[in-house]
MDAnalysis code that builds the backbone (N, CA, C; Angstrom):
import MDAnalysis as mda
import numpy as np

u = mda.Universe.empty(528, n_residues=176, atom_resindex=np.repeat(np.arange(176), 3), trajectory=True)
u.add_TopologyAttr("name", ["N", "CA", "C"] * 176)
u.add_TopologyAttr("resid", np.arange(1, 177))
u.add_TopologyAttr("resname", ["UNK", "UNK", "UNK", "UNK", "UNK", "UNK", "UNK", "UNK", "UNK", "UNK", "UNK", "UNK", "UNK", "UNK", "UNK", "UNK", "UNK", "UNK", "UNK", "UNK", "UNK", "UNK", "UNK", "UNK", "UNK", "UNK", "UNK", "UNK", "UNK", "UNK", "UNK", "UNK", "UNK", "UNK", "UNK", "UNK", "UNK", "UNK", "UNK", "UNK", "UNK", "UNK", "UNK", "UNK", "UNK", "UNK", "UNK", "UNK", "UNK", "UNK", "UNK", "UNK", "UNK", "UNK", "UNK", "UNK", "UNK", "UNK", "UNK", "UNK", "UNK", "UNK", "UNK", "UNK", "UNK", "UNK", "UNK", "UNK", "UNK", "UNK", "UNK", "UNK", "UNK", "UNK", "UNK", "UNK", "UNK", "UNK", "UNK", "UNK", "UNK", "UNK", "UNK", "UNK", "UNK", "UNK", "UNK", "UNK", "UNK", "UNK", "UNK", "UNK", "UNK", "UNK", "UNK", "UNK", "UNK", "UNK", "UNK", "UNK", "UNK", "UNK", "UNK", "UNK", "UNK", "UNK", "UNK", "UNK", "UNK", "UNK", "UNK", "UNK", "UNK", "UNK", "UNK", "UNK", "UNK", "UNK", "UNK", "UNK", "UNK", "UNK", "UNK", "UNK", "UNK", "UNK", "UNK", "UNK", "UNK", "UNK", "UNK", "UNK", "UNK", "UNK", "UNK", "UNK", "UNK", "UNK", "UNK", "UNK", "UNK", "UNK", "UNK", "UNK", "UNK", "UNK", "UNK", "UNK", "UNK", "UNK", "UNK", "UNK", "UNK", "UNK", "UNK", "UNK", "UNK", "UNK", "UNK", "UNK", "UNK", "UNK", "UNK", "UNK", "UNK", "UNK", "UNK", "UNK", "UNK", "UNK", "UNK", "UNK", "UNK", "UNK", "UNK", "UNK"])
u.atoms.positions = np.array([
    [9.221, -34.826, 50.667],
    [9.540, -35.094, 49.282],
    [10.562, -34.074, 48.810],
    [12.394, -34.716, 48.430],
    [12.255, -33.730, 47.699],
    [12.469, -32.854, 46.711],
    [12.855, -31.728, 46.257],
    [12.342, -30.803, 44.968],
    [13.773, -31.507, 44.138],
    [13.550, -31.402, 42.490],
    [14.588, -31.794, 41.872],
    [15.086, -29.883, 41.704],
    [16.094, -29.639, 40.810],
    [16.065, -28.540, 40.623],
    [15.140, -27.573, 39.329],
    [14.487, -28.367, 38.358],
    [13.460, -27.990, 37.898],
    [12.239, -27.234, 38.953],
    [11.933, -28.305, 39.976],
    [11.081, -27.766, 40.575],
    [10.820, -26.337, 41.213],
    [12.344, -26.467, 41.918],
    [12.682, -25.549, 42.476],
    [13.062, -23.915, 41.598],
    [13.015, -24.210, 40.634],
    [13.501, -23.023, 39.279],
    [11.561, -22.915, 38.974],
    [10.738, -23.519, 39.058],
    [9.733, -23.112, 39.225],
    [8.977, -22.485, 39.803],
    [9.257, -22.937, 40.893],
    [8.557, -22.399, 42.203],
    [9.403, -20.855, 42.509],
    [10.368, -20.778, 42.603],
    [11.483, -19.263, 42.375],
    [10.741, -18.025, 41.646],
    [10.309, -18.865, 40.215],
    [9.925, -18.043, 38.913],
    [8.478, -17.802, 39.452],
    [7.989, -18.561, 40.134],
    [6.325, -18.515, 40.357],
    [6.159, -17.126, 41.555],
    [6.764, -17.014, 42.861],
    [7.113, -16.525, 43.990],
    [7.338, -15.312, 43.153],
    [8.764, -15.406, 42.515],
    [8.691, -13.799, 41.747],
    [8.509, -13.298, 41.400],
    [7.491, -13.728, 40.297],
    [6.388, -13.062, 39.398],
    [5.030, -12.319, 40.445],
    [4.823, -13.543, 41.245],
    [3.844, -12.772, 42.057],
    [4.365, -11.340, 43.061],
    [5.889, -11.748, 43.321],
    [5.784, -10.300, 44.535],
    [6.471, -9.448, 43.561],
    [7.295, -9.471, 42.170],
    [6.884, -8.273, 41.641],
    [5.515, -7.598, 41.300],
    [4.754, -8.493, 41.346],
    [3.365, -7.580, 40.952],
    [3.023, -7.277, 42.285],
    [2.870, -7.513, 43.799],
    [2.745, -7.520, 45.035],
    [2.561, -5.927, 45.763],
    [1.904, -6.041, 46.069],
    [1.804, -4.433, 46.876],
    [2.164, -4.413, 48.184],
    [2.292, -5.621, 49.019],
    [3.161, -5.876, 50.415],
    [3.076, -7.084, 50.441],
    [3.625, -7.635, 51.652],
    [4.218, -8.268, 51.764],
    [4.348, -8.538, 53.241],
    [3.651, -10.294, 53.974],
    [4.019, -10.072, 55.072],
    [4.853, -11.267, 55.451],
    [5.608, -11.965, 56.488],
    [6.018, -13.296, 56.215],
    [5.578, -13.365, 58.073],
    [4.891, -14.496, 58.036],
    [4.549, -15.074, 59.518],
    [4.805, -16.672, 59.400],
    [5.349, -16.699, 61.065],
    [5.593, -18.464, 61.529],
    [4.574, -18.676, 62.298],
    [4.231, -20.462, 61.056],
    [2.925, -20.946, 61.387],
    [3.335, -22.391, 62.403],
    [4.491, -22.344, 63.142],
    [4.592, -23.337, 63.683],
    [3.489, -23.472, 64.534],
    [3.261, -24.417, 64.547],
    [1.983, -25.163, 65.610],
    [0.339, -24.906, 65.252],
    [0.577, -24.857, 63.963],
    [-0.882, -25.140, 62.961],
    [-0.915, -26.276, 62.577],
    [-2.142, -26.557, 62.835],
    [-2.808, -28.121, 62.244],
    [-2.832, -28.251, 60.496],
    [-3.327, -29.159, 60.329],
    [-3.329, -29.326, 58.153],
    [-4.443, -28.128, 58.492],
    [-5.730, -28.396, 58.999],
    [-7.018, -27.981, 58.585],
    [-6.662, -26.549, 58.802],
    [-5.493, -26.041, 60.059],
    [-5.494, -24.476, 60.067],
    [-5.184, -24.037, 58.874],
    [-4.370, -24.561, 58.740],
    [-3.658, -23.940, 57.602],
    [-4.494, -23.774, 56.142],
    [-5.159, -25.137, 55.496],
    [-6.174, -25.205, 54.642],
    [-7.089, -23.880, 54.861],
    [-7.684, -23.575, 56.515],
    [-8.549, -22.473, 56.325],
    [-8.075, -21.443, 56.042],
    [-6.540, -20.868, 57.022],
    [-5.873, -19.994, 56.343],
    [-5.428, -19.741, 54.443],
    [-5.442, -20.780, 54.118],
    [-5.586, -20.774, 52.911],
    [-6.379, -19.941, 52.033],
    [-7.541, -20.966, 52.552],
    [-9.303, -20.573, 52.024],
    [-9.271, -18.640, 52.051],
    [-9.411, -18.566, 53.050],
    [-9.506, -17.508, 53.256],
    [-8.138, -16.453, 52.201],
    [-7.251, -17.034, 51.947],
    [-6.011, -15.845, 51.372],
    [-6.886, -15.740, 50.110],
    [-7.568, -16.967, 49.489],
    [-7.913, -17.098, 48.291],
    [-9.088, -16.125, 48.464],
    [-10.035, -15.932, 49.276],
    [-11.482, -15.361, 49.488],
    [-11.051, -13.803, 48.899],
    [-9.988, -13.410, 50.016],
    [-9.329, -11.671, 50.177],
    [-7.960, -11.106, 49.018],
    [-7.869, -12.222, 47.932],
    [-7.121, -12.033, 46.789],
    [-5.423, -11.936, 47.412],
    [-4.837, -12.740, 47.995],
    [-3.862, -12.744, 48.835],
    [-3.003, -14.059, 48.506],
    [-1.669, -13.933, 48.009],
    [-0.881, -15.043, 47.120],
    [-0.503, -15.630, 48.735],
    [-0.378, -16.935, 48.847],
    [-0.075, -17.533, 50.368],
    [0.564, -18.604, 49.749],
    [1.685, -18.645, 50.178],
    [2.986, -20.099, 50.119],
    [3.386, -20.332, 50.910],
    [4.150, -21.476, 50.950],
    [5.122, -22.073, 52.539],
    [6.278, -22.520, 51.306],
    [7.659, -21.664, 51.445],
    [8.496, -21.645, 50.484],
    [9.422, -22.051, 51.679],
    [10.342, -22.869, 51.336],
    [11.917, -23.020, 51.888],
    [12.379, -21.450, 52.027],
    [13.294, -21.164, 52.543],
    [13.897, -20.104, 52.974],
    [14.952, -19.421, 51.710],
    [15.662, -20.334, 51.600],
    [16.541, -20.603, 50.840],
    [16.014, -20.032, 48.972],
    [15.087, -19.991, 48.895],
    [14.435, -20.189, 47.666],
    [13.384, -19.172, 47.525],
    [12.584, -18.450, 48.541],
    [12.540, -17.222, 49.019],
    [13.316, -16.557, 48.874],
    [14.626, -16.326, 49.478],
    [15.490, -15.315, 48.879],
    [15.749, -14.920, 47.922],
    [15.713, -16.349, 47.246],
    [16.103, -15.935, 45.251],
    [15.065, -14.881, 45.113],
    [13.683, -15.653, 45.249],
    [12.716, -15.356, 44.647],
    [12.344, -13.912, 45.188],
    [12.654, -12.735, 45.738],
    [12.427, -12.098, 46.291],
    [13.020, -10.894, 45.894],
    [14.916, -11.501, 45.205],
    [15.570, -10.406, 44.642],
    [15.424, -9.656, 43.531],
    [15.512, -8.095, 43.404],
    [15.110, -7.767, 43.070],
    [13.919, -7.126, 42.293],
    [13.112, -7.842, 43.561],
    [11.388, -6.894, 43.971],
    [12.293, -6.017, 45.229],
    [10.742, -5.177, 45.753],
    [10.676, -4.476, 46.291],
    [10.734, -5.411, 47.928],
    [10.821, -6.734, 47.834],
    [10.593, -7.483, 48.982],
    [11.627, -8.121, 49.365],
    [13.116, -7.198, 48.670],
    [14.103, -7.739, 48.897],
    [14.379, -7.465, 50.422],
    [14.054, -6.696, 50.582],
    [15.010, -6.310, 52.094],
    [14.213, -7.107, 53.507],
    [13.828, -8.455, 53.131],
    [12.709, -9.322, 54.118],
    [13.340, -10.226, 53.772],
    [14.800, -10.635, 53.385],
    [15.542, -11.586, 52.453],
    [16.063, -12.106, 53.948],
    [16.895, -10.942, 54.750],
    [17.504, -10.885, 56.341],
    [17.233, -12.385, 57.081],
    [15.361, -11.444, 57.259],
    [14.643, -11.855, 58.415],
    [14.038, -13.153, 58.410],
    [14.263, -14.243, 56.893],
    [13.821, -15.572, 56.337],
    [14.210, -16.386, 57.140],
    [14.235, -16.867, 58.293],
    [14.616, -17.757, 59.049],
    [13.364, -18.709, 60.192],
    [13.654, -20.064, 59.685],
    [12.438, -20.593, 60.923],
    [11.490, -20.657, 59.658],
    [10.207, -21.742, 59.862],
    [9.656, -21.697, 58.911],
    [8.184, -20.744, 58.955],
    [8.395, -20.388, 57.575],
    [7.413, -18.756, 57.040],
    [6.521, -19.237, 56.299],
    [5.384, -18.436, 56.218],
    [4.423, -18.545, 55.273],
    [4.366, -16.993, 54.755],
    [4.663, -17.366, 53.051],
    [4.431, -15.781, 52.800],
    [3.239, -15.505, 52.277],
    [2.570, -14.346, 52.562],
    [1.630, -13.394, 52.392],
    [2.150, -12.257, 51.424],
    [1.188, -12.455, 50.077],
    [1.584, -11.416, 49.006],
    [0.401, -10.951, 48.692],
    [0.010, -9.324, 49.375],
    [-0.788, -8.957, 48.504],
    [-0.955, -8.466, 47.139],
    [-1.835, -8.886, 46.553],
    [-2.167, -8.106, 45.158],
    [-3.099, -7.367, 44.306],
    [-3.939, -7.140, 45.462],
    [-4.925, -6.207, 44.778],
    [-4.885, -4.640, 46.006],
    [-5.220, -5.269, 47.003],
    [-5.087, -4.324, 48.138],
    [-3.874, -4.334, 48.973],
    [-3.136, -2.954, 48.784],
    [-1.762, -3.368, 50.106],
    [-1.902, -3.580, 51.388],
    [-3.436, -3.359, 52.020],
    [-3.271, -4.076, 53.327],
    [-3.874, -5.197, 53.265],
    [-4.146, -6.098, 52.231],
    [-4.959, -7.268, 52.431],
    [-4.111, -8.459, 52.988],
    [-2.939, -8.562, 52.812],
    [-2.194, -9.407, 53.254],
    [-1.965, -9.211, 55.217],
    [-1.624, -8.252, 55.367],
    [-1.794, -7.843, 56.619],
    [-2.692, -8.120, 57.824],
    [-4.098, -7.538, 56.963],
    [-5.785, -7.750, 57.529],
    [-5.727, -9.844, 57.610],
    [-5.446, -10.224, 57.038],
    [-5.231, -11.485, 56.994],
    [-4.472, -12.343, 57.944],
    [-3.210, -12.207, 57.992],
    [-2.512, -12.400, 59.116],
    [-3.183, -11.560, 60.465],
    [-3.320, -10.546, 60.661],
    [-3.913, -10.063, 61.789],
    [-4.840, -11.073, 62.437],
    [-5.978, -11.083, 61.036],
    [-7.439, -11.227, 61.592],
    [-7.331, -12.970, 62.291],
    [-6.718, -13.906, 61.301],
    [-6.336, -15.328, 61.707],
    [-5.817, -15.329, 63.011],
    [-4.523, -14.417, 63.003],
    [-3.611, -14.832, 64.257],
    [-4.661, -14.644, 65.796],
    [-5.811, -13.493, 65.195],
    [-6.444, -13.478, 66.658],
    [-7.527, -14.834, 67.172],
    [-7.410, -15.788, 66.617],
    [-8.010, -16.972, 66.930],
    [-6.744, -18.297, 66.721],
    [-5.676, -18.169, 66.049],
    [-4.208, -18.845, 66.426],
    [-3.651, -18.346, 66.607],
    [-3.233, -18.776, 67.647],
    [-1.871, -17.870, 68.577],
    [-0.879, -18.139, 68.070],
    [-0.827, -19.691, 67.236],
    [0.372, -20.095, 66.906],
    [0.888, -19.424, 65.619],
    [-0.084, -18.565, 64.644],
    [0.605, -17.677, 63.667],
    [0.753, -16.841, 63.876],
    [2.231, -16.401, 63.905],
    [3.163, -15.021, 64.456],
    [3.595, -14.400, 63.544],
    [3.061, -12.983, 63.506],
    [3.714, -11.933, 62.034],
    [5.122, -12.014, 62.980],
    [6.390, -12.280, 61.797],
    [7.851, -11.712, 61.653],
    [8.095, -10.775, 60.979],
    [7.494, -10.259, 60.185],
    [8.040, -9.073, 58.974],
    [7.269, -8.587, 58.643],
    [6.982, -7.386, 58.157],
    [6.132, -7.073, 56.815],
    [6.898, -5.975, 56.076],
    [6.713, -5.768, 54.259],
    [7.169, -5.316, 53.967],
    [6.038, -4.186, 53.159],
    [6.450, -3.065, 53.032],
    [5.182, -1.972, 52.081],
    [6.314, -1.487, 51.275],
    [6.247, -1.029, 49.839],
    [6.836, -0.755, 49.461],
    [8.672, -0.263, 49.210],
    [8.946, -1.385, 49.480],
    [10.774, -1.455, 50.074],
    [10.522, -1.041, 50.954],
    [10.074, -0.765, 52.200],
    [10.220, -0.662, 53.257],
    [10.099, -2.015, 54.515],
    [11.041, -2.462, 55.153],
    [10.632, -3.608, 55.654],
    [10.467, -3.171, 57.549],
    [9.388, -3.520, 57.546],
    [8.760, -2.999, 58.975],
    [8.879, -4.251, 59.689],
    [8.548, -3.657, 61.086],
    [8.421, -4.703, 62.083],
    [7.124, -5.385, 62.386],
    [6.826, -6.359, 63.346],
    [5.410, -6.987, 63.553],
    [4.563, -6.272, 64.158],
    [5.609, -4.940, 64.750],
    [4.523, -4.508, 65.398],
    [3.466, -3.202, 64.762],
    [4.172, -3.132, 62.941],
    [3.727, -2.392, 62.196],
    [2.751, -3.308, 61.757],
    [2.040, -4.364, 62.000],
    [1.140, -5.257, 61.009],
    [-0.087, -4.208, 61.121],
    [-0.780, -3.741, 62.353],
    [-1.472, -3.279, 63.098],
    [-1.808, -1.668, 61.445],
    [-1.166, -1.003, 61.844],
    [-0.958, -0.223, 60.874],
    [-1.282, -0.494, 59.170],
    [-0.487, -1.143, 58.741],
    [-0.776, -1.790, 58.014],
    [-1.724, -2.370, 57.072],
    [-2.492, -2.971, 58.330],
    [-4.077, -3.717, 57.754],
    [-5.178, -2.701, 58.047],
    [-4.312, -1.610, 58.527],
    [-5.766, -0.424, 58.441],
    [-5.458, 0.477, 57.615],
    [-4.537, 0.329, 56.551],
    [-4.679, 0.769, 55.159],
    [-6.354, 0.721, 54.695],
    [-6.838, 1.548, 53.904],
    [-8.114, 1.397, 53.291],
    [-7.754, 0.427, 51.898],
    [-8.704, -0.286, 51.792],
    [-8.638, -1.002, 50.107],
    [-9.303, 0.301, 49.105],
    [-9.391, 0.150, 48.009],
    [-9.693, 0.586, 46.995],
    [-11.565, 1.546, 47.283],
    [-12.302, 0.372, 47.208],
    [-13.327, 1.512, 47.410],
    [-13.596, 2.023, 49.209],
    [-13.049, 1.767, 49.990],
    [-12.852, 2.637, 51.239],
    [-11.971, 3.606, 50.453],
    [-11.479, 3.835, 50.337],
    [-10.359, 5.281, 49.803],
    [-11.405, 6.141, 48.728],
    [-12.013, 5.395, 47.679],
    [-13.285, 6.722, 47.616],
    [-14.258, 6.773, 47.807],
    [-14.491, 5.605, 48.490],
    [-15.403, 6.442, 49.490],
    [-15.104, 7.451, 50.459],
    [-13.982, 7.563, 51.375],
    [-13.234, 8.947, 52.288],
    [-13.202, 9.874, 51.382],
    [-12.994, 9.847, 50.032],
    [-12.117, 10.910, 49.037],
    [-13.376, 11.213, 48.946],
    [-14.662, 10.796, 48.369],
    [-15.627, 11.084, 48.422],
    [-16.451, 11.904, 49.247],
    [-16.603, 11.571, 50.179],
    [-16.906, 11.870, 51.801],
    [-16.289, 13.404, 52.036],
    [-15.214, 13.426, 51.405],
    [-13.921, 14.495, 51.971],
    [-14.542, 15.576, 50.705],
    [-14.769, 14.979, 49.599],
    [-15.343, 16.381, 48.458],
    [-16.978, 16.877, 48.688],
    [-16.744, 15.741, 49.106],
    [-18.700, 16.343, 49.282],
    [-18.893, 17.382, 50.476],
    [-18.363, 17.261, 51.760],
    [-18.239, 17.571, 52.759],
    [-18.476, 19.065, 52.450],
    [-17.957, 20.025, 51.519],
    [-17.806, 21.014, 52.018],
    [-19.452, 21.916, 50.709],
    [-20.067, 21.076, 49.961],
    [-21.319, 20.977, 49.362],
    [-22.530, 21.149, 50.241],
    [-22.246, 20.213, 50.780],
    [-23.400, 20.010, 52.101],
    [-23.430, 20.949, 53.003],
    [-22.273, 21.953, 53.511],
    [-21.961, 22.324, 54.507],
    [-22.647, 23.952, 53.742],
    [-22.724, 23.980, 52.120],
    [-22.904, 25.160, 51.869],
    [-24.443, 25.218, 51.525],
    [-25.120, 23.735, 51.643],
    [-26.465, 23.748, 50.851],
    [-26.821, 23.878, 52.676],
    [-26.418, 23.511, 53.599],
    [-27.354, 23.710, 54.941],
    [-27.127, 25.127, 55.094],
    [-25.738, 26.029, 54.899],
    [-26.123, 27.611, 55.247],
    [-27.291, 28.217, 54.054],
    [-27.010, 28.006, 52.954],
    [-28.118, 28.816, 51.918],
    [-29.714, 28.097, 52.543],
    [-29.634, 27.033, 52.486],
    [-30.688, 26.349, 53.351],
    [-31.418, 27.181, 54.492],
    [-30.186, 27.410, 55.281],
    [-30.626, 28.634, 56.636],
    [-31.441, 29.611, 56.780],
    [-31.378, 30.654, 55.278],
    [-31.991, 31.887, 55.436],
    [-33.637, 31.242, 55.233],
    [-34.008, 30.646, 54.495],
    [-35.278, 30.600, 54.260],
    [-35.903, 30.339, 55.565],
    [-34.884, 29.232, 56.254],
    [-35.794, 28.436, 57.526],
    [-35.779, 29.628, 58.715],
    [-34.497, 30.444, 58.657],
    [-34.486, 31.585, 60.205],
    [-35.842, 32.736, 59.218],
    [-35.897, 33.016, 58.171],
    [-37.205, 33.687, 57.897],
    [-38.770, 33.310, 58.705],
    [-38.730, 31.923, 58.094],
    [-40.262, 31.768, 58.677],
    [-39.970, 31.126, 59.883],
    [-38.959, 31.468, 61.020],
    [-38.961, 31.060, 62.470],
    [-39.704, 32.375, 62.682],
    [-38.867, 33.384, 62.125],
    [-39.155, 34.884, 62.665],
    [-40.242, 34.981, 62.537],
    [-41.280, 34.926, 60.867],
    [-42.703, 35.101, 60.813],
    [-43.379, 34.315, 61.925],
    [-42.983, 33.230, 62.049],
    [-43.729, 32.427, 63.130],
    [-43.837, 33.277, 64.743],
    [-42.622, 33.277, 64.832],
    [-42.791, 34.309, 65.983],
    [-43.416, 35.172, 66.074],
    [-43.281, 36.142, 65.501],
    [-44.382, 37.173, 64.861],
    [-45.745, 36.884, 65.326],
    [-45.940, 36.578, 64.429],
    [-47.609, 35.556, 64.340],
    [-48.100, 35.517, 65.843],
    [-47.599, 34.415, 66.846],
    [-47.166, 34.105, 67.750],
    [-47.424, 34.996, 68.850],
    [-46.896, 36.025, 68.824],
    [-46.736, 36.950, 69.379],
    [-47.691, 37.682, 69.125],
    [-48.368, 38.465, 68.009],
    [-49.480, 39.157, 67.750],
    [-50.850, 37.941, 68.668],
    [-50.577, 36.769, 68.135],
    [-52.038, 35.983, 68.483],
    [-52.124, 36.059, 70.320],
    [-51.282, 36.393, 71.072],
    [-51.077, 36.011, 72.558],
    [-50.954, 37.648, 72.870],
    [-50.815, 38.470, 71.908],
    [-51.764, 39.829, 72.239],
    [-52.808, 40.319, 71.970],
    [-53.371, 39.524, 71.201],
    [-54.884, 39.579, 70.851],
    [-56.215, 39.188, 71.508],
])
């Protein structure tokens, strides 16, 4: 079917709004996906808060200039499905990863993190970004760490005290 140029001035405005708000950005070819792959791939972008389109190339580019996802404008060739995250910057990533390891036929081409446009073989990287509460939880983890470390030495003296009395004890009763 296809687009009049209304449509297409829609879909532009829609694409851009989302990857200016976008925290990365990945673009993979889904040649040789079925409807239903793709539907699940879908399902799933929607589950992990992840904007997922199949945009013309051509119309992508518009939509792309002047975000941070310009410089993935190049590599638009062959048909893409883009991946926009928006809540977590590796959620788009973790997504493509996690799918492609049960279709072979979806292949990361790009990804982008903050104007930076990486290769496929940065996806890896990428999707092991922490989301939001993994990060404080580590940050967490990382302040507490040195609390604990001071409540087990003050902790210490009481317990090496009554080892010693014990010994003691111990020792008097096995000379008695």
């Amino acid at each position: 079917m296809a687009l009049n140029l209304e449509d297409k001035k829609a879909i532009v405005s829609e694409v851009a709004a989302v990857a200016a708000q976008a925290h990365s950005a990945v673009a993979a070819e889904y040649r040789g996906l079925s409807v239903a792959e793709m539907t699940e791939l879908r399902q799933k972008a929607r589950e992990t808060g992840v904007y997922l389109r199949v945009v013309k190339n051509s119309l992508a580019r518009r939509a792309v200039q002047g975000t941070d996802f310009e410089c993935m404008q190049e590599g638009m060739v062959g048909p893409l499905v883009l991946a926009f995250s928006q809540e977590d910057p590796g959620a788009a990533a973790r997504l493509v990863k996690d799918f492609s390891k049960d279709h072979k036929q979806l292949e990361c081409k790009m990804v982008s993190l903050s104007g930076q446009l990486l290769g496929p073989a940065e996806l890896d990287r990428v999707a092991s970004i922490p989301n939001r509460d993994q990060a404080i939880s580590m940050l967490m983890a990382t302040m507490k760490a040195p609390l604990d470390k001071f409540a087990r030495t003050v902790n210490e003296v009481p317990g090496k005290l009554v080892r010693t009395v014990a010994a003691i004890r111990d020792q008097k009763q096995a000379a008695a």
